[in-house]
Backbone bond lengths (Angstrom), bond angles and torsions (degrees), N, CA, C in turn:
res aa  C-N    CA-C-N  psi(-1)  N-CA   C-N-CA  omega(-1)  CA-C   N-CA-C  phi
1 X - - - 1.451 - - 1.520 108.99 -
2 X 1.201 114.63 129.03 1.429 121.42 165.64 1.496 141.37 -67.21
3 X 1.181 132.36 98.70 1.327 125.73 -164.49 1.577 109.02 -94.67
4 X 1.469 119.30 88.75 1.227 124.75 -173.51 1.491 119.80 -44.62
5 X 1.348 117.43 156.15 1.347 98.04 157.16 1.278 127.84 -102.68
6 X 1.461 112.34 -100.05 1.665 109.31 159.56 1.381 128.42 -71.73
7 X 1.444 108.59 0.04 1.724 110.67 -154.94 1.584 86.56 -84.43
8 X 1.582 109.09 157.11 1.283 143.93 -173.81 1.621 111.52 -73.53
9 X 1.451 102.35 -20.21 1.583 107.14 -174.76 1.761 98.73 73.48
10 X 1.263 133.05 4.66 1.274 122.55 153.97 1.434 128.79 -109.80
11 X 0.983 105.61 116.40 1.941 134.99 -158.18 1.888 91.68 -28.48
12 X 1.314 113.68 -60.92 0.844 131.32 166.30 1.539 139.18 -1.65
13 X 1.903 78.13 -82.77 1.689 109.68 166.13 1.746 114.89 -67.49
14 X 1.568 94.55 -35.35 1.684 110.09 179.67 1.504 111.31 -57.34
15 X 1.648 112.55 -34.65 1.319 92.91 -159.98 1.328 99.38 -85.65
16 X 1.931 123.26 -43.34 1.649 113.43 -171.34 1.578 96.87 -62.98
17 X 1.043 149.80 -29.70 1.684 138.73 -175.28 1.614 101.44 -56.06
18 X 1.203 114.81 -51.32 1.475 128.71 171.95 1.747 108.74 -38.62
19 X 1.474 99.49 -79.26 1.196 109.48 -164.75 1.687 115.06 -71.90
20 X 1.212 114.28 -33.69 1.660 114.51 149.33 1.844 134.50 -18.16
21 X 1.859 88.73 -59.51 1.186 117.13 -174.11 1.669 119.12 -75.73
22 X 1.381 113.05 -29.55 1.146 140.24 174.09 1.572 101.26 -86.78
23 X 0.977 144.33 -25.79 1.805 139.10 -179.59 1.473 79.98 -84.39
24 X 1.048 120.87 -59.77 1.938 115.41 -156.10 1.966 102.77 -53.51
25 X 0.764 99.66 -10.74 1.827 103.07 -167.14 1.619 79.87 -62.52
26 X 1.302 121.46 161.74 1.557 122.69 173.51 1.610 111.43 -111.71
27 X 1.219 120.05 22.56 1.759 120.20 172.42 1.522 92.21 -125.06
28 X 1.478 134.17 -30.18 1.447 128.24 175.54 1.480 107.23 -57.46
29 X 1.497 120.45 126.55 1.462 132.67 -168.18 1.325 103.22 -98.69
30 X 1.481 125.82 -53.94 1.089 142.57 166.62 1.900 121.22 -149.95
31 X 1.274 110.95 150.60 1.447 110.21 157.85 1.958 126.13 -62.59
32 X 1.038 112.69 138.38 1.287 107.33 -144.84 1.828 82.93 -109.82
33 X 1.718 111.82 168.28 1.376 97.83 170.30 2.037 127.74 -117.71
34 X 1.495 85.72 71.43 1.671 113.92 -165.22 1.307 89.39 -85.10
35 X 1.787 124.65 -39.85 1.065 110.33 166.28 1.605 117.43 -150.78
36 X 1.297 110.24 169.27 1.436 114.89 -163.65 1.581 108.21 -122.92
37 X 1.571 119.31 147.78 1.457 122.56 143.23 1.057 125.60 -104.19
38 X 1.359 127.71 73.95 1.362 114.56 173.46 1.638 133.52 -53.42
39 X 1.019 137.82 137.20 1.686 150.09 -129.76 1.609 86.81 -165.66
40 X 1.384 99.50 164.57 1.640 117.56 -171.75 1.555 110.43 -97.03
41 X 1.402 89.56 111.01 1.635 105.21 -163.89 1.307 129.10 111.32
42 X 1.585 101.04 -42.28 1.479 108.50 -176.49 1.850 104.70 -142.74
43 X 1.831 102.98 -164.80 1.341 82.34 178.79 1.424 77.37 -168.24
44 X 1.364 134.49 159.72 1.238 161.01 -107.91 1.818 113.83 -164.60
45 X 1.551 111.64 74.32 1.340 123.71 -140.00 1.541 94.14 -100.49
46 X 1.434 121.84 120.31 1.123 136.25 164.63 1.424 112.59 123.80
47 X 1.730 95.47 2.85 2.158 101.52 -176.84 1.215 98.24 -144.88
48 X 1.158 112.49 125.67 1.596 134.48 -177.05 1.478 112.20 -114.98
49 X 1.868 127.25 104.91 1.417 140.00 172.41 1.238 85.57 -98.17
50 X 1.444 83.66 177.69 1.799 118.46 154.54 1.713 105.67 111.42
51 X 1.445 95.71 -20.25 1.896 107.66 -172.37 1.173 117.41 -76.56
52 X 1.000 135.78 -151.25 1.368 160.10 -155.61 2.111 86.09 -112.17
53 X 1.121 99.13 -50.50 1.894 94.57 -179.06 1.593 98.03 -134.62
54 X 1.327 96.94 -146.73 1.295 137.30 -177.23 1.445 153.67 -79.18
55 X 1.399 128.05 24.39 1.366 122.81 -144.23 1.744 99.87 -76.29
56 X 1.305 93.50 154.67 2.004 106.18 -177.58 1.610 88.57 -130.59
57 X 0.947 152.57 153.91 1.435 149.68 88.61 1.698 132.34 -89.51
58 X 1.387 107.08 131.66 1.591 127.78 -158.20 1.458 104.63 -118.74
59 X 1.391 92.27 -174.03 1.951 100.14 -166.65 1.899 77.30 -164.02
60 X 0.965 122.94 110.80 1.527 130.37 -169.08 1.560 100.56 -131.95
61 X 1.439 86.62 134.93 1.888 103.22 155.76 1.148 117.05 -58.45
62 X 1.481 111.57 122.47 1.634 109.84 169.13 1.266 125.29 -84.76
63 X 1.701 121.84 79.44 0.682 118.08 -151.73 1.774 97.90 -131.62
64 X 1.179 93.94 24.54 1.806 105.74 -179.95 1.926 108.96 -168.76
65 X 1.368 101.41 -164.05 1.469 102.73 166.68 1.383 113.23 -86.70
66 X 1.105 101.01 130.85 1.770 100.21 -165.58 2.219 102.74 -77.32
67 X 1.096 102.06 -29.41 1.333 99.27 173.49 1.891 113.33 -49.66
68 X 1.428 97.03 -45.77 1.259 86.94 164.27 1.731 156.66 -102.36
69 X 1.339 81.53 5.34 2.014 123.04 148.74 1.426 81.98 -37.09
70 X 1.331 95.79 -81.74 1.824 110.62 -135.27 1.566 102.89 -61.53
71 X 2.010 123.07 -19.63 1.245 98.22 179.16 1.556 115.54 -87.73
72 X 1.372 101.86 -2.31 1.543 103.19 -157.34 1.583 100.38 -91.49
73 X 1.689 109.57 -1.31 1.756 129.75 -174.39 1.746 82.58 -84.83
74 X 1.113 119.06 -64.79 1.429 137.87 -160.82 1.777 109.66 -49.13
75 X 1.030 98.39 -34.56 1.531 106.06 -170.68 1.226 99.44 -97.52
76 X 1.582 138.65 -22.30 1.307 143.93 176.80 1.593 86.91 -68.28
77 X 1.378 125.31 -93.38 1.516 120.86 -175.99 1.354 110.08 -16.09
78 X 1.374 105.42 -83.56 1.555 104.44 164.60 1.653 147.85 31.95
79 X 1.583 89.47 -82.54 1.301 132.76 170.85 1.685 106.98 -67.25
80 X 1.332 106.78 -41.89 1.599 100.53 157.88 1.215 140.63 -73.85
81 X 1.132 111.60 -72.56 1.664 133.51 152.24 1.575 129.01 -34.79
82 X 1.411 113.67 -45.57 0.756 119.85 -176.03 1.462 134.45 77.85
83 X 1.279 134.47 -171.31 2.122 112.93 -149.62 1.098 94.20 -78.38
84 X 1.096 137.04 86.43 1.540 138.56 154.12 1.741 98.68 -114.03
85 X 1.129 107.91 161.18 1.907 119.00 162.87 0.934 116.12 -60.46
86 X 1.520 117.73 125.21 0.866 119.47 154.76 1.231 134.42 -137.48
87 X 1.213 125.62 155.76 1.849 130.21 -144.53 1.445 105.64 -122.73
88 X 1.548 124.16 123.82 1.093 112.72 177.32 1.513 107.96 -134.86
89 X 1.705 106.02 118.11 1.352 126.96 179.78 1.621 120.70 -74.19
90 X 1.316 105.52 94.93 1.855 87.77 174.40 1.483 105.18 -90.09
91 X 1.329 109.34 131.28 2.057 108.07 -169.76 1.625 77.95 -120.08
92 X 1.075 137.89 39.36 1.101 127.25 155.58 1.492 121.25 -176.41
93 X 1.677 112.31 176.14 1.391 96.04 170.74 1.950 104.99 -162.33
94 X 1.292 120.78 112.12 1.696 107.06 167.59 1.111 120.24 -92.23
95 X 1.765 97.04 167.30 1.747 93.14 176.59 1.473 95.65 -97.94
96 X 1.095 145.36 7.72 1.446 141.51 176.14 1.056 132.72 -45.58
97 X 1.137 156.05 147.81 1.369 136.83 -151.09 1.704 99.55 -166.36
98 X 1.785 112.94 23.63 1.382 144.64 169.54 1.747 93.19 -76.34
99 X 2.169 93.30 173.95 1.536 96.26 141.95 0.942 158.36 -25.89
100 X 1.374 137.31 136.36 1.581 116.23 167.53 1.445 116.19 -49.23
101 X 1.372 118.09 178.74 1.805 113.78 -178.92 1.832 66.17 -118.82
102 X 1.504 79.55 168.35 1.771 134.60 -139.77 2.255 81.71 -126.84
């Protein structure tokens, strides 16, 4: 059983809460498109609901150990979603140490 957190329980609302929470991390550069939510009209590129869990895929500053990027991504979702799986894809990585990309 899932014990949500803040999420709305709508896929929707689930995925920008997701992907919000995951841009705010400060080594996440951008959401990457490993995976998708598609939604009516639009679709929500780099966060994948609707499953059994969680998929994220990122493009992160290497600006630490990425093993532990990815749990501290995991527990951010987490905190939304709640104990379900969740999977986090880094399909990338800069040495930049600029802005986020847009």
């Amino acid at each position: 059983m899932s014990t949500a957190g803040s999420g709305t329980g709508r896929p929707d609302a689930l995925a920008d809460e997701i992907a919000s929470a995951v841009l705010a991390h400060p080594s996440v550069v951008r959401l990457a498109g490993g995976a998708v939510t598609y939604l009516p009209g639009r679709r929500v590129v780099g966060v994948r609901t609707g499953g059994p869990g969680i998929e994220v895929a990122v493009v992160l500053r290497l600006d630490g150990p990425l093993p532990g990027v990815g749990a501290e991504l995991r527990e951010r979702v987490r905190r939304i979603a709640g104990d379900v799986p969740v999977d986090i894809e880094i399909t990338d990585v800069t040495l930049t140490q600029g802005a986020k990309e847009e």
